[in-house]
N, C-alpha and C positions, 0 to 999 in steps of 0.2 A: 493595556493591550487586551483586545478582546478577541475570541472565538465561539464560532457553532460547532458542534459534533454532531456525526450522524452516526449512528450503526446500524448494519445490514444484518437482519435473522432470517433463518427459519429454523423451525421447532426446535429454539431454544431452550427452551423450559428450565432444562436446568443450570444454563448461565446466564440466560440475562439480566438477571433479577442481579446478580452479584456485579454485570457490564454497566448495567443501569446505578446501583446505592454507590459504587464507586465515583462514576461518573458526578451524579448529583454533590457527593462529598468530597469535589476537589477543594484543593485550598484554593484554588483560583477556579473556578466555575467557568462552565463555559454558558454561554448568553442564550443557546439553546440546544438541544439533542433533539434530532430528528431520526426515530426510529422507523425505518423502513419493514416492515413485516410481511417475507414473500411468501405469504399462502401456506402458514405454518398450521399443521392441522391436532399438535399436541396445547398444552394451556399456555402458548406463546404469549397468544394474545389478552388473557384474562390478566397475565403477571403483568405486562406495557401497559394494562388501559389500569391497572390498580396504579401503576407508578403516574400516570399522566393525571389519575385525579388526585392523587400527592401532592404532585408539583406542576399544576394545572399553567403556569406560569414559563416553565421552561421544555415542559416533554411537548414534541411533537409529536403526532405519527401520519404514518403514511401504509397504506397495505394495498395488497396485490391479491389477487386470486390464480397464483398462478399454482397448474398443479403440477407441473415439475422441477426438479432438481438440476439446474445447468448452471456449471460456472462462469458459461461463457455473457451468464447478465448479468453477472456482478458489473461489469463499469455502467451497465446503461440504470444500474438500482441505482449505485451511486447516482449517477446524474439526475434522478429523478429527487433525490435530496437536497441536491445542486440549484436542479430547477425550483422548488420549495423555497429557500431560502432567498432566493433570488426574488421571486412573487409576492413575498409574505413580508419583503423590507428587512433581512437581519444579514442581507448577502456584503453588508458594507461594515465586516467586522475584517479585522487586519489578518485574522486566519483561519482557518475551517481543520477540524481535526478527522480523521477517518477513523474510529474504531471498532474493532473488533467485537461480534456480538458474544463471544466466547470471553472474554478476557476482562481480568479483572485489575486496576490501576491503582501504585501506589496514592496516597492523598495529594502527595506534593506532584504529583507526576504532571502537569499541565505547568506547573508556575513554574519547575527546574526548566522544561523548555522555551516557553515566553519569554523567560529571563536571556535565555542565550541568543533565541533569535533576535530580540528587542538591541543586545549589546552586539549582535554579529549581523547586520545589514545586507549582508552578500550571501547569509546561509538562506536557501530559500525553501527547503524542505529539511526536517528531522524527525526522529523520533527516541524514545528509547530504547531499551534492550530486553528480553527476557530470559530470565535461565542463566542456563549457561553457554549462549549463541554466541557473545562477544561479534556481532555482525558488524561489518564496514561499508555496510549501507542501511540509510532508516528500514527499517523492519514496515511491511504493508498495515499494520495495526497497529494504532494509536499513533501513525504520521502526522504531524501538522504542515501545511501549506501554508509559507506566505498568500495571502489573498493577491497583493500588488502583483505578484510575479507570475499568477495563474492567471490572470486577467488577461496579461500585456502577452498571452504566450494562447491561451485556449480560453473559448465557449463552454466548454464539456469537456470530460475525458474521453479520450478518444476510443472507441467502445468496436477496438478489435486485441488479438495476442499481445502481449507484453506491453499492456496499457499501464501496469503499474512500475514494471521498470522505463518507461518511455519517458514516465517524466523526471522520473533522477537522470538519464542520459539526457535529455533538452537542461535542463539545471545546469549539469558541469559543460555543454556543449556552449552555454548562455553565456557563459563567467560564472556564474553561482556558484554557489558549495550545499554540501550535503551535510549532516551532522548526525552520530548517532550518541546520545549521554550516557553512557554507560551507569551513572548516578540519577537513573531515573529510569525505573523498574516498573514491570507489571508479569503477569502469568497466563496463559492459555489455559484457561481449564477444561476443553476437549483437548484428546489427543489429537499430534498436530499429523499432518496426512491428507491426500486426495484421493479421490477417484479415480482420476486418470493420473496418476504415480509420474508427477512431473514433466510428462511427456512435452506438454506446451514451453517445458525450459526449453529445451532446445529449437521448436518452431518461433519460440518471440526474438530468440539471438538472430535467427535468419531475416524473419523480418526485420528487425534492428539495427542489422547489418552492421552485428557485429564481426570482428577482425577473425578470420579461420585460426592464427595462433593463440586470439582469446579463448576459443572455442576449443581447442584441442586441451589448452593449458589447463583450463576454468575444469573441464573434464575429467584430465588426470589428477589436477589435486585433488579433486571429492570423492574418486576412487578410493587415493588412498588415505584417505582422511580419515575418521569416524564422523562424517556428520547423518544430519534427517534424514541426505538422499538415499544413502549406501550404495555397493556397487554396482548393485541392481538398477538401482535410480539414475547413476551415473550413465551407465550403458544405453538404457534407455534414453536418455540427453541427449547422449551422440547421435546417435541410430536418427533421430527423430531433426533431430537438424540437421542430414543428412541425406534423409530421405523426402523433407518437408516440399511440398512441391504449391507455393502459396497459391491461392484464389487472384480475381483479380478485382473482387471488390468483397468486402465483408469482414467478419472475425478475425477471417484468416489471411487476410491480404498485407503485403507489405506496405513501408509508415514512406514518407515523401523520399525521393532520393536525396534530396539536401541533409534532411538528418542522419541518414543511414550512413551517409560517406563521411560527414562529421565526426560521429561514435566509432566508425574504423577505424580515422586518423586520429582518435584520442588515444585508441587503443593500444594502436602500433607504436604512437610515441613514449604513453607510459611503457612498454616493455623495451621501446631501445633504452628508455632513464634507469628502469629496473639491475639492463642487460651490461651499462656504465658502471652503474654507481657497484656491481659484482666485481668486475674488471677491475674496479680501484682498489676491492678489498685484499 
């Protein structure tokens, strides 16, 4: 089974070097890394071009000049690695992995998932876990993509709000499955956190159109949870899927209404099975 990787920076410096020796030193390699470099203006770029004449063979790069700081290009960076791959002849590898320019991966951590998705046919996105997140969905860094399944479904990732959860909602809305390995580890070595303090959680559920009792539920458990958001984080989720009043075309615009009303009615049904299978207990 083969794979490309690609990761997104800016001013790196003091992880990529560690995103990249891992990367290079999987036990299963991936066929190539395509580093994306958006206008990093600390020694971003001296540490990528050292590793690219290392491993002249497998590092790509790709750089921007771009001089600011917005999350909202992260899917169109990706796609621009997307497009790369696609140009350059390696876009006919059975999966593309997205990692994290922060984060550093166990060795085995590429072969434990290859191995699953190669024996589980139907899983069509995974990844593993870091910390102590114990998540119930791939984690956005160090995800793998069936290729077959991204093909038959998108061009691009769709390069508005909750483009990263859009395509684990198309996945389980497809028949696929999702899969996180909890036996296949990696670490964030920035502190993890945004800018804009999550706020987009709650505008991508709207566009997503997700279920109002996912939305309320999803809310109160991370209230009163201890997780990343805290209750700050949480409140703001609501507020903002509440108040979200979408575009009608761009970032901020709602996703087709076929998939929107799909993800509702996934939603609504897992919680009447939830609301059962209590009832039995």
């Amino acid at each position: 089974m083969s794979y490309y990787a690609f990761s997104i920076v800016r001013d790196g410096a003091k992880t990529i070097e560690a995103t990249l020796d891992s990367l290079v030193h999987q036990t299963a390699p991936p066929r190539k890394i395509i580093v994306v470099n958006d206008g990093s203006t600390d020694n971003t770029a001296n540490i990528i071009d050292r590793y690219k004449s290392l491993c002249p063979d497998i590092i790509e790069v790709i750089s921007t000049s771009s001089k600011t700081r917005d999350y909202t290009r992260l899917p169109s960076l990706r796609n621009l690695a997307l497009r790369y791959a696609r140009e350059h002849g390696f876009d006919d590898c059975d999966y593309h992995m997205g990692a994290g320019g922060d984060c550093r991966y166990e060795p085995a951590y590429a072969e434990k998932i290859l191995k699953f998705m190669t024996e589980n046919p139907e899983v069509a996105v995974a990844s593993g876990d870091y910390g102590s997140m114990s998540a119930k969905s791939p984690q956005g860094a160090g995800r793998f993509v069936r290729q077959s399944f991204f093909k038959k479904y998108y061009k691009l990732y769709p390069e508005k709000v909750g483009w990263e959860d859009e395509i684990l909602a198309r996945t389980l809305c497809s028949g696929y499955r999702t899969a996180v390995l909890k036996d296949a580890t990696f670490e964030h070595l920035d502190e993890l956190g945004h800018s804009h303090k999550f706020a987009d959680w709650g505008k991508q559920m709207k566009a997503l159109g997700y279920s109002r009792l996912h939305v309320f539920g999803r809310c109160a458990k991370t209230f009163f949870s201890n997780n990343e958001l805290g209750k700050q984080g949480s409140l703001q989720m609501l507020w903002s899927y509440l108040t979200y009043r979408p575009q009608k075309n761009g970032y901020y615009s709602l996703y087709e209404p076929e998939l929107r009303k799909a993800v509702a009615k996934m939603q609504r049904d897992e919680i009447l099975r939830m609301l059962k299978r209590r009832l039995r207990l």
